[in-house]
C-alpha positions in Angstrom: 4.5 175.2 409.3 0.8 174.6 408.0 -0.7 171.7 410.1 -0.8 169.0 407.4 3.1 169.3 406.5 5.5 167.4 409.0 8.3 169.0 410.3 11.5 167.8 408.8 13.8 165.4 410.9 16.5 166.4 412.9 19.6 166.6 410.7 22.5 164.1 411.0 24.8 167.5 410.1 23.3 170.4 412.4 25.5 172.9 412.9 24.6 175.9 416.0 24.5 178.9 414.2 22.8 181.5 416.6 20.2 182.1 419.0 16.9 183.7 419.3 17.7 187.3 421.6 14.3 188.4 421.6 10.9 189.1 420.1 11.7 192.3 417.7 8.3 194.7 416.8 4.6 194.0 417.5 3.8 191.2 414.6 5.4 188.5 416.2 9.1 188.9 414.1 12.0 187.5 416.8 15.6 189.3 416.4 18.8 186.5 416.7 22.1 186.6 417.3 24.2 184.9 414.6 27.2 183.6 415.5 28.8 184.9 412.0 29.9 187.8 410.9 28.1 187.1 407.7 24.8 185.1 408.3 24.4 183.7 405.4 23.3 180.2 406.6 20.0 181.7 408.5 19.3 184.0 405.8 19.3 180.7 403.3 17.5 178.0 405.8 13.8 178.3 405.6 13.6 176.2 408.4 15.5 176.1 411.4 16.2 173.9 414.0 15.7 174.3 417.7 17.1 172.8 421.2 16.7 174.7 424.3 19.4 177.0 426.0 22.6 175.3 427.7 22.0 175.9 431.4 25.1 177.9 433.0 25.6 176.3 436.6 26.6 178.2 439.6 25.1 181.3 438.4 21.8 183.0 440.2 19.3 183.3 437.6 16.8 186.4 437.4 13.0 185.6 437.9 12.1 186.5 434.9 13.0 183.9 433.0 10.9 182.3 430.8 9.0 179.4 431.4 8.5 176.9 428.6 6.5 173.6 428.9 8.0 172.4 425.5 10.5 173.3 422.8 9.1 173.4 419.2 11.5 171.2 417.1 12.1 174.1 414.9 10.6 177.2 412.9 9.4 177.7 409.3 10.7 181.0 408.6 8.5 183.0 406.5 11.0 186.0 405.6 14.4 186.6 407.0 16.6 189.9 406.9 20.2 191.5 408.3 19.2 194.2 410.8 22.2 195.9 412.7 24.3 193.5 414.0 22.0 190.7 413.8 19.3 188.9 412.0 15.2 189.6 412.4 12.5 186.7 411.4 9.2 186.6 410.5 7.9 182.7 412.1 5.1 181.2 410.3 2.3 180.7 413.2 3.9 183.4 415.3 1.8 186.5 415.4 3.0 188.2 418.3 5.0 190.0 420.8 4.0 187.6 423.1 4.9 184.4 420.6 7.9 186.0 420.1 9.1 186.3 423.2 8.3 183.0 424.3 11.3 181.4 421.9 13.6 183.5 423.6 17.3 181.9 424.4 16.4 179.0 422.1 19.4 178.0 420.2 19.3 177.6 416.0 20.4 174.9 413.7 20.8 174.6 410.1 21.6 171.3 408.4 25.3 172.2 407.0 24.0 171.4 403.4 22.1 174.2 403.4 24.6 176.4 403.5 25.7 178.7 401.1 28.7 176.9 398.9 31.9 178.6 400.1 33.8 180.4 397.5 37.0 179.2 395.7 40.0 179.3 398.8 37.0 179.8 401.2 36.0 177.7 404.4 33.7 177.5 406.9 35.1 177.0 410.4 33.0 174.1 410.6 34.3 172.0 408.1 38.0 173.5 409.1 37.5 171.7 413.2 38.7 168.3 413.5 41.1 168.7 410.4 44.6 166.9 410.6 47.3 169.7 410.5 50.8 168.5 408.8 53.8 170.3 407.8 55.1 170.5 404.9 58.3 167.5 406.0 55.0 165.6 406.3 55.2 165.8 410.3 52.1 165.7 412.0 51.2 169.2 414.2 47.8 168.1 415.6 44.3 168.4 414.9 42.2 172.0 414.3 40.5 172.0 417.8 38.7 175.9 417.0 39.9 179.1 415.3 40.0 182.7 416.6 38.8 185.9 414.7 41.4 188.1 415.2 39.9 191.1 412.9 42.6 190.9 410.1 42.7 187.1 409.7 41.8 184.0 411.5 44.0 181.6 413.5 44.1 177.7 413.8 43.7 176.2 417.0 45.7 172.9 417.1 46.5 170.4 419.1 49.1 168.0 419.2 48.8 164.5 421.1 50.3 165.4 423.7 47.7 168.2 424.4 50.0 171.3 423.5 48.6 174.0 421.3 49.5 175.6 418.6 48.4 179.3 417.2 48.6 179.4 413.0 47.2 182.1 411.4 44.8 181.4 408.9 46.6 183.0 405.7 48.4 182.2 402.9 51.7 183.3 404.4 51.6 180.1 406.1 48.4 177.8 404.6 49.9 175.7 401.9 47.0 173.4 401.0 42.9 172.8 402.4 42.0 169.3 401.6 38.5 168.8 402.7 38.3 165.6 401.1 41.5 164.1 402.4 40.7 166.2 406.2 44.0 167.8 406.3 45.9 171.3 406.3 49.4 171.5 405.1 50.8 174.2 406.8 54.2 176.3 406.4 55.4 175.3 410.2 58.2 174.4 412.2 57.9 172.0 415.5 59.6 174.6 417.3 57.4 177.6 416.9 
């Protein structure tokens, strides 16, 4: 960011959406990892914001890890494109390989507004987590704890009170009803399956 514009606040609705793999090219562009198949909430951000990596106990780590006195609060991205599997950024004040590498393992946020709006009958598995899950006899199954990509669909993650699970694929076969507003998912769904 230019010197005399602040960096915006933390947002009160961050949501992880990838990490920085690596510095990508000679002009100081860094490659990510987004944690969707379709990356649209990095590719729309033109600021994202950083924390540093989660540290993994009980595992040797290599000595070349890098060393960082600080991490920025974030990143004005300049340009953003898909490239293979992933996403490559151009920083603003990042001029380098050796800039690049530096943000390496730092872990990207985008405030949830930003994001794309979903299409009609489309979700994001954010807003999807945390969602009350009720048949539809109005019986209470649990709450969306995660979903699963399966390849042809998604599956619910819920659990009930008594900390059971339950695996619901994600389709219309079996989704009655997506209430965002009212945080619930009617679903077609017996207690005994």
């Amino acid at each position: 960011m230019a010197a005399d514009t602040p960096a915006p606040d933390w947002p009160e609705d961050a949501v992880e959406v990838g990490r920085i793999l690596d510095g990508w090219g000679i002009k100081g562009w860094i490659k990510v990892q987004s944690y969707a198949d379709q990356p649209q909430a990095l590719l729309s951000s033109s600021y994202w914001f950083l924390k540093p990596p989660v540290p993994v106990t009980g595992v040797a780590r290599p000595q070349a890890v890098v060393q960082r006195t600080a991490v920025p609060a974030g990143l004005k991205i300049t340009a953003s494109r898909r490239h293979g599997d992933g996403v490559v950024a151009s920083v603003d004040g990042v001029v380098d390989r050796n800039g690049a590498d530096a943000l390496k393992g730092l872990r990207i946020f985008v405030s949830r507004s930003a994001f794309p709006k979903a299409q009609s009958g489309e979700y994001y598995w954010v807003d999807l987590i945390g969602l009350a899950v009720v048949n539809r006899e109005g019986v209470a199954l649990g709450e969306v704890t995660d979903l699963t990509d399966t390849g042809p669909h998604s599956v619910l993650r819920v659990q009930d009170a008594d900390g059971g699970e339950r695996l619901i694929p994600f389709v219309a076969a079996y989704v009655d009803d997506v209430n965002l507003a009212e945080r619930r998912v009617t679903v077609d769904w017996g207690l005994d399956y």
